[in-house]
C-alpha positions as CSV (number, residue, x, y, z in Angstrom):
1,X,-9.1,225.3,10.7
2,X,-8.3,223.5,13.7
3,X,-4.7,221.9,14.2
4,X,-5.6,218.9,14.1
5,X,-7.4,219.3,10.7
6,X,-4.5,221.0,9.4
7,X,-2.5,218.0,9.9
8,X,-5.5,215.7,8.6
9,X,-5.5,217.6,5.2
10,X,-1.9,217.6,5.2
11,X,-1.4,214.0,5.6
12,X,-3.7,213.6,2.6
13,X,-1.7,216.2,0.0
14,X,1.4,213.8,1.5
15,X,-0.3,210.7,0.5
16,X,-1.6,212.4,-2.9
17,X,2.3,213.3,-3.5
18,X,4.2,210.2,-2.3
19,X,6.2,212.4,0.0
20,X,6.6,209.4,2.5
21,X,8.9,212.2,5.0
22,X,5.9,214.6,6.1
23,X,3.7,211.4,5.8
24,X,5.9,209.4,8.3
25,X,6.0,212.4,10.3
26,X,2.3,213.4,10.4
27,X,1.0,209.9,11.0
28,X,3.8,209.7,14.1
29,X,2.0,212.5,15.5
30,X,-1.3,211.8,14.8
31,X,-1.1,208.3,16.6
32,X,0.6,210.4,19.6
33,X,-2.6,212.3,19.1
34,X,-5.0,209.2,19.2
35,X,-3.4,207.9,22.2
36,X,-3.4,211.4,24.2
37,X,-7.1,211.0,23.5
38,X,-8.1,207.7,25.3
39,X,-5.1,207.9,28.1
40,X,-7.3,208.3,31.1
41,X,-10.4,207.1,32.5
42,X,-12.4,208.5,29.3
43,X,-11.8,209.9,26.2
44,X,-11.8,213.5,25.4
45,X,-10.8,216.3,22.8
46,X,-7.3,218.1,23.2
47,X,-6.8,221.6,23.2
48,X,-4.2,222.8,20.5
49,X,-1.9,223.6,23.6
50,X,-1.6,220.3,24.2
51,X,-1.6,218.9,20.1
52,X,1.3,221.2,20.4
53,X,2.7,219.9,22.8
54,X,2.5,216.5,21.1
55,X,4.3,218.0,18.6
56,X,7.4,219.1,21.2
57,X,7.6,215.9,22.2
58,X,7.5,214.3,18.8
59,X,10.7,216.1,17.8
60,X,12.5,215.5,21.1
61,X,12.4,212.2,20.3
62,X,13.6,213.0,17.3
63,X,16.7,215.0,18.1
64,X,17.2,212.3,20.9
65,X,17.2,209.7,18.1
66,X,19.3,211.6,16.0
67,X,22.4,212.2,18.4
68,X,22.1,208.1,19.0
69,X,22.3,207.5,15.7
70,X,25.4,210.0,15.1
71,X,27.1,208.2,17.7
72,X,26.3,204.9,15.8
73,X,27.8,206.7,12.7
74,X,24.4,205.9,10.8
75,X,24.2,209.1,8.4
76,X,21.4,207.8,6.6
77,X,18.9,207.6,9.5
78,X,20.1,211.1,11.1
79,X,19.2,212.7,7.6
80,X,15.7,210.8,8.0
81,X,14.7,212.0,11.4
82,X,15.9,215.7,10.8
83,X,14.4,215.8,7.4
84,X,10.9,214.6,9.9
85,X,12.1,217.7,12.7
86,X,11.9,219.9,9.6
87,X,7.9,218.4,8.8
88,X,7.1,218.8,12.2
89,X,8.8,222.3,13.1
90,X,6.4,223.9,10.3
91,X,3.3,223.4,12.8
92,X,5.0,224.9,15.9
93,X,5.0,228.7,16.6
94,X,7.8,230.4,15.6
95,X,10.5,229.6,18.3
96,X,12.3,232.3,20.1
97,X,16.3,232.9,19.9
98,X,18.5,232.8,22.2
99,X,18.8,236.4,22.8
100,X,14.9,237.0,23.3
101,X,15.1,234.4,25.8
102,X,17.7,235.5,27.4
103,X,16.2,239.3,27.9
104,X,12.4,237.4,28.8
105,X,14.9,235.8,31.6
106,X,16.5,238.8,33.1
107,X,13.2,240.7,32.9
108,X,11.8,238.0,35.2
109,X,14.4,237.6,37.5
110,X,14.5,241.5,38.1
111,X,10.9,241.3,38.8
112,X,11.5,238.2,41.3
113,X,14.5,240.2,42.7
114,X,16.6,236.8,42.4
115,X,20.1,237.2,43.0
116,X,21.4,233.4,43.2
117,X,20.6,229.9,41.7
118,X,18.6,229.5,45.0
119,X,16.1,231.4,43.0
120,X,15.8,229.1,40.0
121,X,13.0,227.6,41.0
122,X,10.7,230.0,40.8
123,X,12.3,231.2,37.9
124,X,12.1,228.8,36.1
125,X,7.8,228.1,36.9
126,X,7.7,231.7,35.8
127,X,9.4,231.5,32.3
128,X,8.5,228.1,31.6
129,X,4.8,228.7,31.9
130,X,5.5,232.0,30.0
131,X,7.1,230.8,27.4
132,X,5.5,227.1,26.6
133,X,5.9,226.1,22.6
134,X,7.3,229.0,22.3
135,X,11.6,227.9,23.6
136,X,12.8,224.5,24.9
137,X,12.6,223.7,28.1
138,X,16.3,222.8,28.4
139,X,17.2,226.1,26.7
140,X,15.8,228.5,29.1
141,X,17.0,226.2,32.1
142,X,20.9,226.9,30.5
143,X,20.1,230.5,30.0
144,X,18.7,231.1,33.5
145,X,21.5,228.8,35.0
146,X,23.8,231.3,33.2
147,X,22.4,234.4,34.3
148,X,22.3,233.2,38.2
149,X,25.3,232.2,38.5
């Protein structure tokens, strides 16, 4: 079963048990999904590399959301959008600490022979491409940053 028909039949068994959380959350990424379809010049299938990425992005916006709405002291809506990062998390791989990252980033930069944050760059290519939906992007750029310098 594809990823994408996982979160079909899964929207359906959320409709079928009122949950309206996982159904917010899986019609949010399904729409993402849609539109990632007909962006372009023509329409096409995605790979599930990039319905994952979907995914990512979909609860970026929901962390982003949620330290705006801590800031606006609105307790209600930051339990709504974490309870929809909790939905959404459940179709990701499992993510990698801290501490896996951190020895995936000194094993590369051994291997690059970087010494400095001059090196980040390439680094950072490395590990990011290595690593996609498996860490955050901004969590190996603080762990690398931390290890160069």
């Amino acid at each position: 079963m594809t990823l994408e028909e996982r979160l079909s039949n899964d929207l359906k068994e959320a409709m079928r048990q009122n949950d309206e959380t996982r159904k917010l959350a899986i019609r949010a990424v399904k729409t993402a999904i849609a539109q990632a379809k007909v962006a372009g010049a023509e329409a096409r299938a995605l790979s599930e590399q990039e319905i994952l990425a979907i995914i990512a992005k979909q609860i970026k916006q929901r962390q982003e959301s949620i330290e705006e709405f801590t800031k606006g002291r609105r307790p209600d809506l930051v339990a709504k959008e974490q309870a929809e990062i909790e939905v959404l998390e459940a179709y990701l791989p499992k993510q990698l600490s801290e501490a896996e990252i951190r020895a995936r980033a000194q094993a590369v930069i051994a291997e690059l022979g970087v010494t400095d944050l001059k090196g980040l760059g390439p680094v950072m290519k490395r590990l990011t491409a290595d690593l996609k939906g498996l860490a955050d992007g901004g969590t190996i750029n603080r762990i690398v940053r931390e290890l160069l310098s």
